[in-house]
C-alpha positions as CSV (number, residue, x, y, z in Angstrom):
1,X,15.7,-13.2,11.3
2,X,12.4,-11.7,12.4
3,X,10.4,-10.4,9.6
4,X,9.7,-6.9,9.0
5,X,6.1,-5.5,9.0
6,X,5.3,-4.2,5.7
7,X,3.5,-0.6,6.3
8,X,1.8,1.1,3.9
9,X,2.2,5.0,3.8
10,X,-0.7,6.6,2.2
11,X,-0.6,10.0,1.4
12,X,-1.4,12.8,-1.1
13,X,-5.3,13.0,-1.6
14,X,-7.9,15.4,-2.5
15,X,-8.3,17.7,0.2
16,X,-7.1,20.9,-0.4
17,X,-4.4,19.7,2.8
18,X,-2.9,17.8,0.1
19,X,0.9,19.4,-0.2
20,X,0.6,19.1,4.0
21,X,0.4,15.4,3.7
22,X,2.9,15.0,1.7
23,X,5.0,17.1,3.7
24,X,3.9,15.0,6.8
25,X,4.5,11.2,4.7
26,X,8.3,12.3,3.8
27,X,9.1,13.0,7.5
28,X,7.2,9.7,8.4
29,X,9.1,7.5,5.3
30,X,12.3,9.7,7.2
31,X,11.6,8.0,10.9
32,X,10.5,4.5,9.8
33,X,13.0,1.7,11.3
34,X,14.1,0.3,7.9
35,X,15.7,-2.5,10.6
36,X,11.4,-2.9,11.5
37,X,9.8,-1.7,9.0
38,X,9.3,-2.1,5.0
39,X,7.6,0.7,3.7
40,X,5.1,0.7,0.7
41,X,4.8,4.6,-0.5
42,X,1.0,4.6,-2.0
43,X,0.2,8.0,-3.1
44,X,-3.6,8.9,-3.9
45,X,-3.4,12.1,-6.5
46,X,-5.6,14.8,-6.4
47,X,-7.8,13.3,-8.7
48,X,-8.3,10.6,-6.3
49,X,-6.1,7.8,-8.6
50,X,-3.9,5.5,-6.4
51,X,-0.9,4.3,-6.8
52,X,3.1,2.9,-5.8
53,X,5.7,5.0,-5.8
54,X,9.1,4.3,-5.4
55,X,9.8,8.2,-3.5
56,X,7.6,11.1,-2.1
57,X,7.5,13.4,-5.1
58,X,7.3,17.4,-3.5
59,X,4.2,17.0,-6.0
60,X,3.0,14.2,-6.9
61,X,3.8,12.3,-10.0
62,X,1.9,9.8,-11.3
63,X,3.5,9.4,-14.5
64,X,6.2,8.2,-13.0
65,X,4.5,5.6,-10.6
66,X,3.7,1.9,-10.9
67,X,0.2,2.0,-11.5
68,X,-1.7,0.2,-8.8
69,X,-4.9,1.5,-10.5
70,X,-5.3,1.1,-14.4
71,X,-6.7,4.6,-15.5
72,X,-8.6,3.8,-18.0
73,X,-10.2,1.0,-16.4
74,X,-13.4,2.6,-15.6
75,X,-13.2,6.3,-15.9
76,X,-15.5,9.0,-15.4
77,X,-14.5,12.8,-16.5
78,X,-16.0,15.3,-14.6
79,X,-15.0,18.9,-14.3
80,X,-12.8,18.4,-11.3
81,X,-10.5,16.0,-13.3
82,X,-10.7,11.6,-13.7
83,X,-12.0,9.3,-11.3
84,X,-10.9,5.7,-11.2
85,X,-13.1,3.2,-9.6
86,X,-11.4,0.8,-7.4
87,X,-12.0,-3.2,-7.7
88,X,-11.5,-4.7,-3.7
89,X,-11.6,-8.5,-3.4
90,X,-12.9,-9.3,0.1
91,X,-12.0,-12.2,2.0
92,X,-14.1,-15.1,1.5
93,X,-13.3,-17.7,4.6
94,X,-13.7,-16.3,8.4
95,X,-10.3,-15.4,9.6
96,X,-8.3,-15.3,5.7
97,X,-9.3,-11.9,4.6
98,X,-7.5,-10.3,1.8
99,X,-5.1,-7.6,2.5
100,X,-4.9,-6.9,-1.5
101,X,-6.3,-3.7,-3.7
102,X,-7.2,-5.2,-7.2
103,X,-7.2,-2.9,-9.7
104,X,-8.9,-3.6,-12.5
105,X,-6.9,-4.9,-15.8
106,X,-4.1,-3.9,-14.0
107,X,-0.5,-6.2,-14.1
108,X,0.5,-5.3,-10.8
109,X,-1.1,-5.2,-7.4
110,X,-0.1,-3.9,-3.9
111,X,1.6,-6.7,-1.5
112,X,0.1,-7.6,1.5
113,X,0.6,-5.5,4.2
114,X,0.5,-5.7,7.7
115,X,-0.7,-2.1,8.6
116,X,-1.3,1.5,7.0
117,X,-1.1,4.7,8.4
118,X,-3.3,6.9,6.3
119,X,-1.9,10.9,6.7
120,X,-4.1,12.5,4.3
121,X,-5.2,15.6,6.3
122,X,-8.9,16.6,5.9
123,X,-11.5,15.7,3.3
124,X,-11.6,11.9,2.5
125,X,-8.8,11.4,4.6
126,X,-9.3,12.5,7.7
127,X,-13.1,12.5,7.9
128,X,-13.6,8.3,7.8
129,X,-13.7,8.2,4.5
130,X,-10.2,5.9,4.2
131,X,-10.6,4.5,7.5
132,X,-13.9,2.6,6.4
133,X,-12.3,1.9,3.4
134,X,-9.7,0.1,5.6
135,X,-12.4,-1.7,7.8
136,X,-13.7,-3.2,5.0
137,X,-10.3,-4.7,4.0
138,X,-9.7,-5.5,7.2
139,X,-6.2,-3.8,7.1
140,X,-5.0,-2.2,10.2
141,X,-4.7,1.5,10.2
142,X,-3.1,4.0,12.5
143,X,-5.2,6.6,14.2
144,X,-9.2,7.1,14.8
145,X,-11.2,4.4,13.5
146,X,-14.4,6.0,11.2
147,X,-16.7,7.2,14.3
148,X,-13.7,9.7,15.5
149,X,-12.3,10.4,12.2
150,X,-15.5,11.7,11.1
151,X,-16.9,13.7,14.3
152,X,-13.5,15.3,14.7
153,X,-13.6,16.4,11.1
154,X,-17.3,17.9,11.0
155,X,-16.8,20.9,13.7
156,X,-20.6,21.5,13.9
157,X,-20.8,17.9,14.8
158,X,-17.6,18.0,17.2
159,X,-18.8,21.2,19.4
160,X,-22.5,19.5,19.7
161,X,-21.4,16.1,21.7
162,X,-18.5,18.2,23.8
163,X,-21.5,20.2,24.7
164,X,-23.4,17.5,25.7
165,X,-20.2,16.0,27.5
166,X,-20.3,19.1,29.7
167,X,-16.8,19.9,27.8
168,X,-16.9,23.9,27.3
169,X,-16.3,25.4,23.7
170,X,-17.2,28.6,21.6
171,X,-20.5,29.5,21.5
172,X,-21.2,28.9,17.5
173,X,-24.0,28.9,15.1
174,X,-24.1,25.8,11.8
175,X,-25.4,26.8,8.5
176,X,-26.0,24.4,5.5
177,X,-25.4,25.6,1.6
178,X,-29.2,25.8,1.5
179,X,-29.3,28.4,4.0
180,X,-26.8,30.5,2.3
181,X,-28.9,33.2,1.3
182,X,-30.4,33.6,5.6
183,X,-27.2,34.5,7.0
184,X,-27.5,37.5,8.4
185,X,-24.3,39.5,9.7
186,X,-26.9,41.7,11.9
187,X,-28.3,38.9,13.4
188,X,-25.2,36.6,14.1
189,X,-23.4,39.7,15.7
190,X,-26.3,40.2,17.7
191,X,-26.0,36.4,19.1
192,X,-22.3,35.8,19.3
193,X,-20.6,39.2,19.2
194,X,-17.1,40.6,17.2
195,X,-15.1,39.6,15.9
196,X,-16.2,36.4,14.7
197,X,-14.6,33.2,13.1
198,X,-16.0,31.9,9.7
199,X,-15.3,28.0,9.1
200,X,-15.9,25.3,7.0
201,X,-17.4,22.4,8.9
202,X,-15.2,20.1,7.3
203,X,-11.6,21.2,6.9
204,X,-8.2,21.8,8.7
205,X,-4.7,23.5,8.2
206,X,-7.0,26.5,8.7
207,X,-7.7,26.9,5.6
208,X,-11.0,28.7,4.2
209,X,-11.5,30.5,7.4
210,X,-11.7,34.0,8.1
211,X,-11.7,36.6,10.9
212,X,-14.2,39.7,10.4
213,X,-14.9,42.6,12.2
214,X,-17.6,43.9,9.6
215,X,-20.8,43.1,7.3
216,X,-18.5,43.2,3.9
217,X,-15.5,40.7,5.5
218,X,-18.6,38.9,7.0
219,X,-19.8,38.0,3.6
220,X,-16.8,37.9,2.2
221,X,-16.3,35.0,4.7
222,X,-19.5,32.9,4.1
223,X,-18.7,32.7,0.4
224,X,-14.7,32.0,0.8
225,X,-16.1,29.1,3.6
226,X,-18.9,27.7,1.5
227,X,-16.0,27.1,-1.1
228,X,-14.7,24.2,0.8
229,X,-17.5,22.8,2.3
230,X,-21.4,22.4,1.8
231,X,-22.0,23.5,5.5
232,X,-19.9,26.1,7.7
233,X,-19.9,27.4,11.4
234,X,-19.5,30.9,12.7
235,X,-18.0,30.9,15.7
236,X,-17.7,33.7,18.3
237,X,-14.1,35.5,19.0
238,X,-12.9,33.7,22.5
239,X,-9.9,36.4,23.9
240,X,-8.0,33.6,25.5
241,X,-4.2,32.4,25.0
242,X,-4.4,29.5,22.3
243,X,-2.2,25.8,23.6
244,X,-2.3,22.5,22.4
245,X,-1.8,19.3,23.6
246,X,-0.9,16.0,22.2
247,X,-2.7,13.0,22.7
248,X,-1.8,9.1,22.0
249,X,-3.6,5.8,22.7
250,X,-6.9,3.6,22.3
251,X,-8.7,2.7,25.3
252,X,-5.9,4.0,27.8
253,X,-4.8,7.4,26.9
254,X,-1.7,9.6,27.7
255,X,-1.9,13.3,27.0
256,X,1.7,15.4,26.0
257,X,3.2,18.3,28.1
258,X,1.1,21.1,26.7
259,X,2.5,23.9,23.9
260,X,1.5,27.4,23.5
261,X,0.8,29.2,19.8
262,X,1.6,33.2,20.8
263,X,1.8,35.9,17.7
264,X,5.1,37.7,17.4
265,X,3.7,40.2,14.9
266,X,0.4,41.8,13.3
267,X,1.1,40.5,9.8
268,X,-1.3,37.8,10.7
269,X,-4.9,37.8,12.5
270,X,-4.7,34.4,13.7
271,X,-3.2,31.3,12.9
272,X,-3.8,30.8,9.5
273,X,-2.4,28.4,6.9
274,X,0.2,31.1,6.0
275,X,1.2,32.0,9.5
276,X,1.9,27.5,9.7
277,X,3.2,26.9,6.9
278,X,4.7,30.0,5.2
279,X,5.6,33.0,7.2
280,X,6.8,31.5,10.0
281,X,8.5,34.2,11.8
282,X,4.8,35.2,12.7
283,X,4.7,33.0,15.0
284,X,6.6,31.5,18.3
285,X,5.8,27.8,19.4
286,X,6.8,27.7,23.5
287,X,7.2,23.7,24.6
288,X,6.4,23.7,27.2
289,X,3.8,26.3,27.8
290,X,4.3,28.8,30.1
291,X,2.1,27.8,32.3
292,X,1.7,26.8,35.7
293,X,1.3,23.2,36.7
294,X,-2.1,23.4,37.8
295,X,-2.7,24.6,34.8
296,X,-1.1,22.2,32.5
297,X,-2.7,19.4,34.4
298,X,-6.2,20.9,33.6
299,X,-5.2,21.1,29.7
300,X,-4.5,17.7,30.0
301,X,-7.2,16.6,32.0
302,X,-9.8,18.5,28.9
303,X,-7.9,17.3,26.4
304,X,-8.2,13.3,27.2
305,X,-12.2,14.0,28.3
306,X,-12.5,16.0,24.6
307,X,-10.6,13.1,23.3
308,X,-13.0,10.0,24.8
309,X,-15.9,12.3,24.3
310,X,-15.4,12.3,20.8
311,X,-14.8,8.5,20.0
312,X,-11.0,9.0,19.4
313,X,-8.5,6.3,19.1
314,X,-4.8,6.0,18.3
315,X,-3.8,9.8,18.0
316,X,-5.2,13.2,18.3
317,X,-4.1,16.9,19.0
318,X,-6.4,18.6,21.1
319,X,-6.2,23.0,20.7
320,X,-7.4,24.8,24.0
321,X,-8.0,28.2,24.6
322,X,-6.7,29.1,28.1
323,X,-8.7,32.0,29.6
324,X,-7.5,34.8,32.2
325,X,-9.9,33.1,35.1
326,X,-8.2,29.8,34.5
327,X,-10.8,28.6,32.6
328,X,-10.3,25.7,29.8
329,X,-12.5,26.1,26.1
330,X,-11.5,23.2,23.9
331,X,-11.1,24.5,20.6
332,X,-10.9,21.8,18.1
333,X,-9.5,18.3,17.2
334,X,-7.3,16.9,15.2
335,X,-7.9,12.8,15.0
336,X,-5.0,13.1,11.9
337,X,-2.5,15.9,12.7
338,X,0.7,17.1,10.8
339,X,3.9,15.5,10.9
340,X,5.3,18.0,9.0
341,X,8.7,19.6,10.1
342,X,6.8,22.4,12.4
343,X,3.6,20.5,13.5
344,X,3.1,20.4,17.2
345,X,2.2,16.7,18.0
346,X,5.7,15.4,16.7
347,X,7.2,18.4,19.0
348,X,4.9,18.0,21.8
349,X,5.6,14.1,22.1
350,X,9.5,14.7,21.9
351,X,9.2,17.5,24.4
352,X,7.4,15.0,26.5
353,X,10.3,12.3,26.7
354,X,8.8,10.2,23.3
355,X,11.0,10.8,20.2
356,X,9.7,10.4,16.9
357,X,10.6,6.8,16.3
358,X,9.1,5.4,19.4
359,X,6.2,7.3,18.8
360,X,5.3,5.8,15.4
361,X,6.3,2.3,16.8
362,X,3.4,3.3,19.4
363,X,0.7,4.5,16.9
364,X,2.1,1.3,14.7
365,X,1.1,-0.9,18.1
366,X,-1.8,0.5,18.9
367,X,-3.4,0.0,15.3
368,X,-2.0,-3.9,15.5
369,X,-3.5,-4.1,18.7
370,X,-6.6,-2.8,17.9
371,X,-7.5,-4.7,14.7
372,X,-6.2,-8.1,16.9
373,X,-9.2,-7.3,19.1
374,X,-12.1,-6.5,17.1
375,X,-10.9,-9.9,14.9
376,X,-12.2,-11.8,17.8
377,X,-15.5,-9.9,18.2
378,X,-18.0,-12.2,16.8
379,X,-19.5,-11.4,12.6
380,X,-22.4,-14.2,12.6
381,X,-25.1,-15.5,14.8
């Protein structure tokens, strides 16, 4: 009987994207071949604590878990809640390494496991954080590595090297927390027009970003954005119809029919969190977009150059902006998007001829694959 490979699904987190993930890890759990797969349910609370769980909570529980992580181990209180530390063993002989968390004082510890997909959206999930966390344990791990986690995450980062890909985007300006108190409405109106789009660097789901028209909504904006994150961008307003297209693969990549985002009503301005995840009669997904080929070829074609530009591996959702002239702005991407019941890339693949099981088998290969060829890249002289 062939053995199963023992996944690890690792969800929850800190990020304020924390109730998408775990919206995302149930439909995941859903779709795993228990006939393939044994899956290990590792949540990581809001505090940051880890631990196993024998079922995806709607919100986490961690008294009811198997502690992985002993909290009171080594704690530190802070205003934001407790932080455990973590004890790792690393592997001590060339080609043995330890596929183990230790906690500390703890009487039970995580099995082995063979791979983990990591699907906590945005900060210290999707940025590299977990993913070098992974690297070091030498655990496989579906999805970008730490170079394309973390460019795709920080969007001041992510619009510099398209730019210098020759990839257009939004024309934007980046401001840091210490330049709070310089940015002038006046003078970024001046520059990039109106409306305007206020962002945190580091975030997705759309959330802390706002669309103003004025000085008062512009300032509004800066202090909503600089709530999430210690640098934001202001982008300028591009009138242009907003599709998406899913991408999958490491070296070789294959790039999703694309799908169009079109507003069915004023209630919202653009495409917020709410207009995802809670009013969704505000807006109408179209897979395939209504496009014509040419067109969707070109989508494709920016999509898997945004995608290599940017260091990505394993999985990513591209967002476009399709203009009247024909013209293709890349808006964002997402190295870690939702696989929630709505989310696009699950759609867009399933759409495309790839239902949802074969595509996690795929991610699931690609991270094998991946971690069986950088095991053979030399470590010593």
């Amino acid at each position: 009987m062939k053995q199963k490979i023992r996944i690890g699904l690792l969800y929850g987190g800190k990020s304020a994207e924390h109730d998408v993930s775990i919206l995302s890890a149930k439909n995941i759990a859903k779709e795993l071949d228990p006939e393939t797969y044994e899956v290990m349910l590792i949540q990581v609370d809001q505090h940051g604590r880890w631990s196993l769980q024998s079922k995806i909570n709607t919100r986490l529980d961690s008294t009811s878990a198997s502690s992985i992580v002993n909290p009171s181990a080594s704690n530190t209180d802070t205003e934001n809640g407790t932080c455990t530390r973590l004890l790792f063993s690393p592997g001590v002989l060339p080609g043995e390494p330890t596929r183990t968390l230790i906690p500390m004082d703890a009487t039970q510890t995580l099995p082995d496991l063979d791979v983990i997909f990591p699907i906590i959206h945005g900060s210290y999930g999707e940025d590299g954080s977990i993913q070098g966390l992974l690297k070091l344990l030498n655990i496989p791990f579906v999805g970008a590595s730490v170079l394309g986690s973390a460019v795709g995450m920080d969007k001041d980062v992510m619009k510099r090297l398209l730019r210098d890909a020759g990839i257009r985007h939004a024309r934007f300006k980046c401001f840091t927390q210490n330049e709070k108190m310089t940015i002038s409405y006046d003078t970024v109106q001046r520059e990039l027009g109106s409306p305007l789009f206020i962002k945190p660097a580091n975030l997705g789901s759309s959330i802390g970003i706002s669309k103003v028209n004025n000085e008062a909504a512009f300032l509004n904006g800066v202090e909503l954005a600089f709530q999430y994150d210690r640098k934001i961008i202001i982008e300028e307003y591009v009138q242009g119809r907003e599709l998406e297209c899913a991408l999958i693969g490491n070296e070789m990549v294959e790039a999703s029919i694309p799908g169009e985002v079109v507003k069915t009503n004023e209630t919202h301005d653009f495409y917020s969190y709410d207009a995802k995840y809670l009013d969704k009669e505000s807006m109408t997904v179209h897979i395939p977009a209504r496009i014509t080929e040419a067109e969707a070829t070109r989508i494709q074609e920016t999509a898997i150059a945004a995608y290599k530009a940017l260091c990505c591996e394993g999985m990513a959702r591209v967002d476009v902006f399709l203009m009247e002239n024909g013209e293709v702005l890349v808006n964002e991407i997402n190295t870690l998007p939702g696989f929630t019941d709505i989310s696009m890339y699950p759609q867009l693949w399933a759409a495309s001829g790839k239902n949802y099981q074969a595509l996690l088998k795929q991610l699931i290969e690609l991270a094998l694959d991946r971690n069986k060829q950088e095991q053979q890249l030399l470590t010593t002289l």
